[in-house]
N, CA and C atoms as a LAMMPS dump frame, in Angstrom:
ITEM: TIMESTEP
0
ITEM: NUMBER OF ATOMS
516
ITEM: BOX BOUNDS ff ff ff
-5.0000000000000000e+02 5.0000000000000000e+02
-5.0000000000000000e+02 5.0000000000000000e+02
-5.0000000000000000e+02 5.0000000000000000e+02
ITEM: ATOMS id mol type element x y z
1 1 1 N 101.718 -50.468 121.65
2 1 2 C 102.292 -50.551 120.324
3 1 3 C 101.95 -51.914 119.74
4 2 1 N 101.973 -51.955 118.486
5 2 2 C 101.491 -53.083 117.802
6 2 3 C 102.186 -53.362 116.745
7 3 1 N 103.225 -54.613 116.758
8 3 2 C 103.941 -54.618 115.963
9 3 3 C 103.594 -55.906 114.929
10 4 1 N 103.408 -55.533 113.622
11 4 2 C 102.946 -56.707 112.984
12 4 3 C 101.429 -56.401 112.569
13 5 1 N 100.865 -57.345 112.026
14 5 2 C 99.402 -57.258 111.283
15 5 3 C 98.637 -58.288 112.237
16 6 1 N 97.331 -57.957 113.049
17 6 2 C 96.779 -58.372 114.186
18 6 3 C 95.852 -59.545 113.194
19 7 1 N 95.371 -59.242 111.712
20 7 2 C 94.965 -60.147 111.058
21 7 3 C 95.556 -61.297 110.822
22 8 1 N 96.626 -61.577 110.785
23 8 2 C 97.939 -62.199 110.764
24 8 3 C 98.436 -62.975 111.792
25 9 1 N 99.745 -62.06 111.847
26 9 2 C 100.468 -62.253 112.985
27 9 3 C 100.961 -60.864 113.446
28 10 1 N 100.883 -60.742 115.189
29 10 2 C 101.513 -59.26 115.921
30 10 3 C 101.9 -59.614 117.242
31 11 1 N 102.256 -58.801 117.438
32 11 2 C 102.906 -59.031 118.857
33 11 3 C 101.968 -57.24 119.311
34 12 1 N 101.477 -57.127 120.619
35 12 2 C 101.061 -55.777 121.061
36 12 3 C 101.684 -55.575 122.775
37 13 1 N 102.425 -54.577 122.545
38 13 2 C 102.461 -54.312 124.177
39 13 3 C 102.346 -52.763 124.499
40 14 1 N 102.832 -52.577 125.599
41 14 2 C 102.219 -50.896 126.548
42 14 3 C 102.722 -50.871 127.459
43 15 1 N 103.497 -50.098 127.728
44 15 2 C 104.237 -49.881 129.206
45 15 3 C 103.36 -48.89 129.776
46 16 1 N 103.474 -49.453 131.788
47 16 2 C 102.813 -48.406 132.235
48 16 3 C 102.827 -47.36 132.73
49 17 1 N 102.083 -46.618 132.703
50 17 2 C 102.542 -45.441 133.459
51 17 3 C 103.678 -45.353 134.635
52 18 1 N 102.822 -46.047 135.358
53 18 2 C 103.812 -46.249 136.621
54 18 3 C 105.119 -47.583 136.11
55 19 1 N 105.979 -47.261 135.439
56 19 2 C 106.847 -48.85 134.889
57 19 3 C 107.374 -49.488 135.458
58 20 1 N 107.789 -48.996 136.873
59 20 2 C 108.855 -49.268 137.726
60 20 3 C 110.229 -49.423 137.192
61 21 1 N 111.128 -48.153 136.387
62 21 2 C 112.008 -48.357 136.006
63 21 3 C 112.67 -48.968 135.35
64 22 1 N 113.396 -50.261 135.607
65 22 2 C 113.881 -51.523 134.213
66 22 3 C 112.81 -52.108 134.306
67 23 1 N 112.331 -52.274 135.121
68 23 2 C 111.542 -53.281 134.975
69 23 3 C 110.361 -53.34 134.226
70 24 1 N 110.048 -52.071 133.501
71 24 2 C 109.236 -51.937 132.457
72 24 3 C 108.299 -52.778 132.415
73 25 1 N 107.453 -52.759 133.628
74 25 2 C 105.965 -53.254 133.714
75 25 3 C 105.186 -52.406 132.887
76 26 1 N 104.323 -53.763 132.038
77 26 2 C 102.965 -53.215 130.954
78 26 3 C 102.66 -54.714 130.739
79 27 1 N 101.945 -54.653 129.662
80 27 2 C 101.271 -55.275 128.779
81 27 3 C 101.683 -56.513 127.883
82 28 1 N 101.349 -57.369 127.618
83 28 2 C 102.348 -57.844 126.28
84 28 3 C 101.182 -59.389 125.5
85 29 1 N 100.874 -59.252 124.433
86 29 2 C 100.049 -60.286 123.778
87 29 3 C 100.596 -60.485 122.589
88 30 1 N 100.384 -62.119 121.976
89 30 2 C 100.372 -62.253 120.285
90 30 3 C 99.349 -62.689 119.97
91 31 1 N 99.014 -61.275 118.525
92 31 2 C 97.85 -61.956 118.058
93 31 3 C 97.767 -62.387 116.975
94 32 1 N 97.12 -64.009 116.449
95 32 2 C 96.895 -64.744 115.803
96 32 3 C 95.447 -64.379 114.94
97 33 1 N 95.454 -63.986 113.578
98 33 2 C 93.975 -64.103 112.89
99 33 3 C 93.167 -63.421 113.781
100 34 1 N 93.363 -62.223 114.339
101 34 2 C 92.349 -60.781 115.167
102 34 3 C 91.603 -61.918 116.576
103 35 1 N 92.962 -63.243 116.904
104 35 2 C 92.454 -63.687 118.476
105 35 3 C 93.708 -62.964 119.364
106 36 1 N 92.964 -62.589 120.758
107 36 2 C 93.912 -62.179 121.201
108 36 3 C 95.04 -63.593 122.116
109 37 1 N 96.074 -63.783 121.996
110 37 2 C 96.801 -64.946 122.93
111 37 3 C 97.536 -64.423 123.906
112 38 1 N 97.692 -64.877 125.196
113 38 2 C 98.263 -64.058 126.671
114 38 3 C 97.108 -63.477 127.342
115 39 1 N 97.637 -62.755 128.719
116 39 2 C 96.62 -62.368 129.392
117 39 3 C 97.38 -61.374 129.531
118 40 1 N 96.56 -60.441 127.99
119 40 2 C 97.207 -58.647 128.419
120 40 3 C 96.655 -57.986 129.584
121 41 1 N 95.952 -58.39 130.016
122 41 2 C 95.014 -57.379 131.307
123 41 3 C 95.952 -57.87 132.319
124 42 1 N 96.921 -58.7 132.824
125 42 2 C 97.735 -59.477 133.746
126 42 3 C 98.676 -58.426 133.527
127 43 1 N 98.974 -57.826 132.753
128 43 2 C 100.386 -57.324 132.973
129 43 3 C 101.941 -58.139 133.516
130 44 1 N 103.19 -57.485 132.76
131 44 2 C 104.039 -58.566 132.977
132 44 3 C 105.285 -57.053 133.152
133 45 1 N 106.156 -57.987 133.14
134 45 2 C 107.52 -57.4 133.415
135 45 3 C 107.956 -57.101 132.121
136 46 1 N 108.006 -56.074 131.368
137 46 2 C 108.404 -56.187 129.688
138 46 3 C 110.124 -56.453 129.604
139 47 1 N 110.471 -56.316 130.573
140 47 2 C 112.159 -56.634 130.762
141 47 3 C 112.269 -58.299 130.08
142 48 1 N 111.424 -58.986 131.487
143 48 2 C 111.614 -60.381 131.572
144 48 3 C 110.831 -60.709 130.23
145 49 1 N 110.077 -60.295 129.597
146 49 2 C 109.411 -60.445 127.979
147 49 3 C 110.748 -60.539 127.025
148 50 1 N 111.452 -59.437 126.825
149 50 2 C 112.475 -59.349 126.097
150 50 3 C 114.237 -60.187 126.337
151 51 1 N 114.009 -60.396 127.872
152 51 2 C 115.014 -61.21 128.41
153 51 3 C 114.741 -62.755 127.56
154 52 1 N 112.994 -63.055 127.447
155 52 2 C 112.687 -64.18 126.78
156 52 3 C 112.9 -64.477 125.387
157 53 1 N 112.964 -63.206 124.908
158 53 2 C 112.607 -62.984 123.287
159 53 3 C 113.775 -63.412 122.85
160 54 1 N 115.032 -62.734 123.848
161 54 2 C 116.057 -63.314 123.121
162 54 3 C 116.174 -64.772 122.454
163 55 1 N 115.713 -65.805 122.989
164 55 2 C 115.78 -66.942 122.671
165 55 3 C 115.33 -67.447 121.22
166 56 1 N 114.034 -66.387 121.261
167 56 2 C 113.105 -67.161 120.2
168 56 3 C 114.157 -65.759 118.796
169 57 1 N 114.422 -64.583 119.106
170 57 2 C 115.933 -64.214 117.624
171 57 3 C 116.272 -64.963 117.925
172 58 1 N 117.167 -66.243 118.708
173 58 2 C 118.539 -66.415 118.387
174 58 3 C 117.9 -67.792 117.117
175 59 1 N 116.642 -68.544 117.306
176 59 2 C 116.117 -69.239 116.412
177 59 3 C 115.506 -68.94 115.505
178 60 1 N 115.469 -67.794 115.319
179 60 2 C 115.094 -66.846 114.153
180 60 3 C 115.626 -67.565 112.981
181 61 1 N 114.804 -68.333 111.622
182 61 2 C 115.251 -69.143 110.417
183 61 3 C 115.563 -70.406 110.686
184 62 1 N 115.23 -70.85 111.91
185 62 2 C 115.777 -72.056 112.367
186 62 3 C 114.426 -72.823 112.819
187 63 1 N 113.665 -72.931 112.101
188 63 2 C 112.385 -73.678 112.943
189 63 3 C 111.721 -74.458 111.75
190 64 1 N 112.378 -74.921 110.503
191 64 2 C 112.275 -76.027 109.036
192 64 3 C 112.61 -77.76 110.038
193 65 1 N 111.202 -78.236 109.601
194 65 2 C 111.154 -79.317 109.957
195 65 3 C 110.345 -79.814 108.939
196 66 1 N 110.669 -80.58 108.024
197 66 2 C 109.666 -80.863 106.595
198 66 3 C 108.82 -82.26 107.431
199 67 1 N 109.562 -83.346 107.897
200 67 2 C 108.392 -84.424 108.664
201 67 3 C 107.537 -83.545 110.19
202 68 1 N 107.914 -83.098 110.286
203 68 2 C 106.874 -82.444 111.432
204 68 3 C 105.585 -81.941 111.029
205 69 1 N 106.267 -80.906 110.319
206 69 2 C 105.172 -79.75 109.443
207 69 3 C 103.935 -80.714 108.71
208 70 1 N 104.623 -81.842 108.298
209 70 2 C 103.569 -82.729 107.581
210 70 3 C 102.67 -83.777 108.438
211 71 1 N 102.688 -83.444 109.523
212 71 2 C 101.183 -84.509 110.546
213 71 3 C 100.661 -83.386 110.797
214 72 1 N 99.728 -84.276 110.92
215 72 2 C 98.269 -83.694 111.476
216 72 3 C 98.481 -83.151 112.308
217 73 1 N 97.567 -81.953 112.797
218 73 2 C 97.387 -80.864 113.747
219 73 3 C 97.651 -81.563 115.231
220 74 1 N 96.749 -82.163 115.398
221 74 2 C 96.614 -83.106 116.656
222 74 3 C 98.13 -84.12 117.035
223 75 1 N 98.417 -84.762 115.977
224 75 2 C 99.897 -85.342 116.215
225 75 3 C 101.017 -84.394 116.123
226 76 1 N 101 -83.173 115.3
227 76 2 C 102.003 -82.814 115.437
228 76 3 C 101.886 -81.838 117.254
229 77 1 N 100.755 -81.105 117.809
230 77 2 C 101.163 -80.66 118.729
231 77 3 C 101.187 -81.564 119.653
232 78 1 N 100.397 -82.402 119.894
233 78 2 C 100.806 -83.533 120.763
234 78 3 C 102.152 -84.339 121.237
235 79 1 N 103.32 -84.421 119.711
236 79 2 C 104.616 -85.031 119.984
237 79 3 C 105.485 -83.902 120.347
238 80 1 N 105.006 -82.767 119.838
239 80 2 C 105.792 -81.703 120.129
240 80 3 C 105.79 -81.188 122.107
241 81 1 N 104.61 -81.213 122.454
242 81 2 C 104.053 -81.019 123.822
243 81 3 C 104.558 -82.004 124.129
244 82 1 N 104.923 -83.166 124.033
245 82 2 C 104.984 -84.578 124.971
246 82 3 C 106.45 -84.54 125.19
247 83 1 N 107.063 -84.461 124.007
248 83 2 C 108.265 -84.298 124.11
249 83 3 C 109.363 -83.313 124.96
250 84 1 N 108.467 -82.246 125.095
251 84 2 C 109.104 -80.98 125.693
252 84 3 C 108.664 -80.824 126.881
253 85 1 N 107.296 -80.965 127.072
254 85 2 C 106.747 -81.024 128.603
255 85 3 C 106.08 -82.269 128.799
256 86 1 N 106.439 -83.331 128.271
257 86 2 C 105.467 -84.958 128.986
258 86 3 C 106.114 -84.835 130.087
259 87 1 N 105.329 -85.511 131.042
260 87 2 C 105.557 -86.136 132.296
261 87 3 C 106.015 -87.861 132.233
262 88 1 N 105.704 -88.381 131.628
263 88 2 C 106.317 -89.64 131.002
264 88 3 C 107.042 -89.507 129.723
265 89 1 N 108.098 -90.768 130.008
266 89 2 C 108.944 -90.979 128.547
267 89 3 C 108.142 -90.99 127.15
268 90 1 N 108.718 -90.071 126.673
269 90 2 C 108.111 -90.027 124.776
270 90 3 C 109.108 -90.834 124.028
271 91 1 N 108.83 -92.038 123.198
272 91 2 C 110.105 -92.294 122.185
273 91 3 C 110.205 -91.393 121.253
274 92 1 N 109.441 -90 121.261
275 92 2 C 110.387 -89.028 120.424
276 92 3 C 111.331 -88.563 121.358
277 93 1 N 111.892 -88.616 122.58
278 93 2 C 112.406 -87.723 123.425
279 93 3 C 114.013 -87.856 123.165
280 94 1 N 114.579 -88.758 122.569
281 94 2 C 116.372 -88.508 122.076
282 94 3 C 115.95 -87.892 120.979
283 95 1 N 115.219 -87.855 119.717
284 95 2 C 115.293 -87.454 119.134
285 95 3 C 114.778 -85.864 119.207
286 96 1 N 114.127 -85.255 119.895
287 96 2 C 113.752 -84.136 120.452
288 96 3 C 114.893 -83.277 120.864
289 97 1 N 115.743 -83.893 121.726
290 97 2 C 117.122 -83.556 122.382
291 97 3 C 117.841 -82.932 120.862
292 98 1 N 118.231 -83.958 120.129
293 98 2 C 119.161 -84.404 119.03
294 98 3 C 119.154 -83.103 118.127
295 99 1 N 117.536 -82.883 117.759
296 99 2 C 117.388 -82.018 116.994
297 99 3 C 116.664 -80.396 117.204
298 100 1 N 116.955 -80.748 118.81
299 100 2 C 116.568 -79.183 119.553
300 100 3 C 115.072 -78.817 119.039
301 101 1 N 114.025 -79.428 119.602
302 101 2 C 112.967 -79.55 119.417
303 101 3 C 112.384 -77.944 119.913
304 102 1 N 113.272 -77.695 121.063
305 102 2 C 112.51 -76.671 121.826
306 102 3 C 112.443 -75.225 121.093
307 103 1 N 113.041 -75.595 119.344
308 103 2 C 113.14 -74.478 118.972
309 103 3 C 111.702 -74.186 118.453
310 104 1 N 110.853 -75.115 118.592
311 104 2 C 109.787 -74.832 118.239
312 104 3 C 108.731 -73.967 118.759
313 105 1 N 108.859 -74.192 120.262
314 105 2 C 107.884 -73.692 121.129
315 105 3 C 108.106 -72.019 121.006
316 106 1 N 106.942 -71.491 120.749
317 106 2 C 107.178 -70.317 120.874
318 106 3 C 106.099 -69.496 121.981
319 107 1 N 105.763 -69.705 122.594
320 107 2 C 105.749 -69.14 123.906
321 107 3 C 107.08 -68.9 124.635
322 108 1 N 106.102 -67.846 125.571
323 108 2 C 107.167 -67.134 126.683
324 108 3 C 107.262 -67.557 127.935
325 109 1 N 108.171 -67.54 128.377
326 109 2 C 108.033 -68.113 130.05
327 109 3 C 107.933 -67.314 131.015
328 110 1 N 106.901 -66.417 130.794
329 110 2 C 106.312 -65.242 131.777
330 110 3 C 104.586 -65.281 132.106
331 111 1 N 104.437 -64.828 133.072
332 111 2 C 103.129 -65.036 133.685
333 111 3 C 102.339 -64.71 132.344
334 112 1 N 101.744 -64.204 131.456
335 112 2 C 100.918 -63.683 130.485
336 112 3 C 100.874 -64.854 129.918
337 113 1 N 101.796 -65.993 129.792
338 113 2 C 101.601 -67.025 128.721
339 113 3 C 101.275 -68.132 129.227
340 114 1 N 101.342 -68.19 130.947
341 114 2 C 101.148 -69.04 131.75
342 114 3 C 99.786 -70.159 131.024
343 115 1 N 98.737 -69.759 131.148
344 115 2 C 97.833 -70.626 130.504
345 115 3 C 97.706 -71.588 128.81
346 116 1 N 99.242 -71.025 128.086
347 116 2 C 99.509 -71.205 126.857
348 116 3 C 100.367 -72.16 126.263
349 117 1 N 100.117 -73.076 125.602
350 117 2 C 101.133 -73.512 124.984
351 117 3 C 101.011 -72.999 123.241
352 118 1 N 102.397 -73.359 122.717
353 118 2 C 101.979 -72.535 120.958
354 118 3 C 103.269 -73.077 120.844
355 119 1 N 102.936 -73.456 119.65
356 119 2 C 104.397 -73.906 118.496
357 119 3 C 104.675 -73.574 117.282
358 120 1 N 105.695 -73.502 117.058
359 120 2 C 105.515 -73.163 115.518
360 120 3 C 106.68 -74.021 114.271
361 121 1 N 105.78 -74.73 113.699
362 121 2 C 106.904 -75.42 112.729
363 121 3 C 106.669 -74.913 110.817
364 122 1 N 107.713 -74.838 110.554
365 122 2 C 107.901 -74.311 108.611
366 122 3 C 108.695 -75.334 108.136
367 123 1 N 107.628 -75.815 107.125
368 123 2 C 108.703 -76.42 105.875
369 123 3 C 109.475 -75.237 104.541
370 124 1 N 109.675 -75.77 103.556
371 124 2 C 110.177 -74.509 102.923
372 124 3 C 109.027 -73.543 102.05
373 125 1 N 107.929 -73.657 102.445
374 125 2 C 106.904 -72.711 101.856
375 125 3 C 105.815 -71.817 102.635
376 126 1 N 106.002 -72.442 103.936
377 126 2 C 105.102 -72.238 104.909
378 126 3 C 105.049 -72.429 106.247
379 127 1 N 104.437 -71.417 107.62
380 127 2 C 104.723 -71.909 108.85
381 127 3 C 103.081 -72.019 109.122
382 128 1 N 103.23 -72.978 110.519
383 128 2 C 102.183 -73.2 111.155
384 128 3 C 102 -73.501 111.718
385 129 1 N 101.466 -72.65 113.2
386 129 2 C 101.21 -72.118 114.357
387 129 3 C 100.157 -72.505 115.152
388 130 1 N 100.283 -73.496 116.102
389 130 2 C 99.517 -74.207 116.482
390 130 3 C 99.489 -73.682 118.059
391 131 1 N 98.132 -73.6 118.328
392 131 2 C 98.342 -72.752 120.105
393 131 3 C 96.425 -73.302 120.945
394 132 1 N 97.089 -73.306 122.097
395 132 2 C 95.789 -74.126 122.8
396 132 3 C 95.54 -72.926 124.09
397 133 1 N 94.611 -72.92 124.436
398 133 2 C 95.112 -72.414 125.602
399 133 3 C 94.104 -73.787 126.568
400 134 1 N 95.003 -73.573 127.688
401 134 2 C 95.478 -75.019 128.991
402 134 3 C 93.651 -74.851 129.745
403 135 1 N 92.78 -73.891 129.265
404 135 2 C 91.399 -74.024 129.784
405 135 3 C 90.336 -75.007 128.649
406 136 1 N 91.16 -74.697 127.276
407 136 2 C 90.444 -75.321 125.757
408 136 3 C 91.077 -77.033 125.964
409 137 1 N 89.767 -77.75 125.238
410 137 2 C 90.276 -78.363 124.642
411 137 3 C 91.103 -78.866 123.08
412 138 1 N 90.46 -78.036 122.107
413 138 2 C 90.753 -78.03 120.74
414 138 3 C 92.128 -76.999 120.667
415 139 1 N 92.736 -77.9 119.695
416 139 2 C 93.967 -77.228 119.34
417 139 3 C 93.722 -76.219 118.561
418 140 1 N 94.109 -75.173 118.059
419 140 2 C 94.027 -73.931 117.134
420 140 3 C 95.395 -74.327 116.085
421 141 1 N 95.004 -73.888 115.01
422 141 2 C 95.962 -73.627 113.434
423 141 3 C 96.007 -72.968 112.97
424 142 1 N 97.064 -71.592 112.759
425 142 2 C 96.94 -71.329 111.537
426 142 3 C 98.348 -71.331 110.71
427 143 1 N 97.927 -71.067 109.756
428 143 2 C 99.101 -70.834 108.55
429 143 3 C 99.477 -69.895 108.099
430 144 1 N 100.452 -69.302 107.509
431 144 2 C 101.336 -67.944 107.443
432 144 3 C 102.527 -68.016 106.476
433 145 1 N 103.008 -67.18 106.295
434 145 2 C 104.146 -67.012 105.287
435 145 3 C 105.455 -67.156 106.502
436 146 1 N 106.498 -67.773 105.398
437 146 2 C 107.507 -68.145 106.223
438 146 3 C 108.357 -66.812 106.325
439 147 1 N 108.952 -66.599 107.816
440 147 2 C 109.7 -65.527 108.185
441 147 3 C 108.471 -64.284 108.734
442 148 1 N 107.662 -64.514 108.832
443 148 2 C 106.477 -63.777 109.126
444 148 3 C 106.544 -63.424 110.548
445 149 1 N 106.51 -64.499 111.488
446 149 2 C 106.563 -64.764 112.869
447 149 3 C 108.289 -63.862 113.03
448 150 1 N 109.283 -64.637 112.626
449 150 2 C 110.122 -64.519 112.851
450 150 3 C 110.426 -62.756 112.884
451 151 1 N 110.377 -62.316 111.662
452 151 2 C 110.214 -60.544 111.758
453 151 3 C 109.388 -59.749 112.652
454 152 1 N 108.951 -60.307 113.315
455 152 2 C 107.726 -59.602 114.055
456 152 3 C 108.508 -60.28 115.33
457 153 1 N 108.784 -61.181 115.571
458 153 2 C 109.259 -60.83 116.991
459 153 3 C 110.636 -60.222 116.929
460 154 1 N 111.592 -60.045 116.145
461 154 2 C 112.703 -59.445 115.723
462 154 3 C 112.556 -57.839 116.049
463 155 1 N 111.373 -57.636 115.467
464 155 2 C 111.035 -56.122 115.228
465 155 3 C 110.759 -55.874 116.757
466 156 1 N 109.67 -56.413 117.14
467 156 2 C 109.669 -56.319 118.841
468 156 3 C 110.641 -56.034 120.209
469 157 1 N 111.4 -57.286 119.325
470 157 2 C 112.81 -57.529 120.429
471 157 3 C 113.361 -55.956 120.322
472 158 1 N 113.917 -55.727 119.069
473 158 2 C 114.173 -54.265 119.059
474 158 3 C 113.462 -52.966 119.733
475 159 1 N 112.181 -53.219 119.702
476 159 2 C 111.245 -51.846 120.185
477 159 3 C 111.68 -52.214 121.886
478 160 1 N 111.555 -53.607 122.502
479 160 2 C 111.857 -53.89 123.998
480 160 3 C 113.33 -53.155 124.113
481 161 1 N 113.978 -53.601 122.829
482 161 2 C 115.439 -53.465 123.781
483 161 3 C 115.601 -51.9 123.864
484 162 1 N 114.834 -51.012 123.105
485 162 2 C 115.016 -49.231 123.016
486 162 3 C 114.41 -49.125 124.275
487 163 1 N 113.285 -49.026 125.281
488 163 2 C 112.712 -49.054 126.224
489 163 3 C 113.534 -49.41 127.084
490 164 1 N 113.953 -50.488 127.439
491 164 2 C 115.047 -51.383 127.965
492 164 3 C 116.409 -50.188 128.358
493 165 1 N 116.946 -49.493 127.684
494 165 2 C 118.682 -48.816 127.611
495 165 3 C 118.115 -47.778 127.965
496 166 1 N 116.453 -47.035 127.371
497 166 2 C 115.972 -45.854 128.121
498 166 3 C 115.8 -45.859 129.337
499 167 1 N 115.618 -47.024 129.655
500 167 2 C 114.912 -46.687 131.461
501 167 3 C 116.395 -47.17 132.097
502 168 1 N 117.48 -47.561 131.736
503 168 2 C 118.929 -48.184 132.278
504 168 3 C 119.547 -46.064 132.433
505 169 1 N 119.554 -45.713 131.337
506 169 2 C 119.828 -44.743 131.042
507 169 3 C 119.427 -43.229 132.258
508 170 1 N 117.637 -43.542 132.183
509 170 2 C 117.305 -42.499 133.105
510 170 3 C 117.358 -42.76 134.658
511 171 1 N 117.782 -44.289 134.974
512 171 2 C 117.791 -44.341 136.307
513 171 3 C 119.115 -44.593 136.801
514 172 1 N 120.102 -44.164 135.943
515 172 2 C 121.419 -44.468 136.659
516 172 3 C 121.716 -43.382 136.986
């Protein structure tokens, strides 16, 4: 299933045949401007996908940062990465805390995203989605309409959580 515009922004997943019950093993990628991001051929746990998702609804409208949004590609994922995953002290790092930085990151913390980092910050006209993957060196950008991201994983979370109560449902 493919939720969202792959030109754009989407989220795509597939449960498998064999699902193993809750655990609703398949598929799961976001795609950015027709690139694919994740390792859909890895297959994941679509449970533990949607167990994740929750996080990124509950920040759903919550990711307006007007000084962020405004550096450069390179500084902004850089303070954002340093801050959240440096290995040394960042002097953005109280202020990171302060203002819940981590609402930015939008990756998942499941094997498919393992090689990924991606962020996403909106001022009030626009978001923009910055994602590397950990083999690249060059950062990736793009830009999007605000609430774009946000509806599309919303819409998702929903399609996981119907899958999710079906397979609770047929195996009790």
């Amino acid at each position: 299933m493919i939720v969202g515009n792959r030109s754009l922004f989407a989220v795509e997943f597939e449960l498998d045949q064999e699902y193993g019950g809750v655990w609703l093993f398949g598929k799961f990628c976001y795609w950015i401007r027709d690139r694919r991001l994740g390792d859909y051929e890895l297959g994941t746990s679509l449970r533990d996908v949607l167990f994740s998702l929750d996080n990124l609804v509950r920040e759903n409208g919550n990711r307006t940062h007007v000084e962020l949004f405004g550096l450069p590609r390179s500084d902004l994922f850089t303070r954002l990465d340093g801050a959240l995953f440096g290995y040394e002290p960042s002097q953005y790092d109280d202020v990171a805390i302060q203002e819940t930085w981590a609402r930015f990151n939008v990756g998942l913390p499941v094997d498919v995203f393992d090689g990924w980092k991606l962020y996403l910050v909106e001022n009030l006209k626009a978001a923009r989605i910055l994602f590397k993957s950990l083999g690249e060196t060059e950062i990736q950008e793009e830009e999007f309409g605000i609430g774009l991201f946000d509806e599309v994983i919303f819409r998702t979370h929903q399609e996981l959580t119907i899958l999710y109560n079906n397979a609770i449902k047929s195996h009790s």
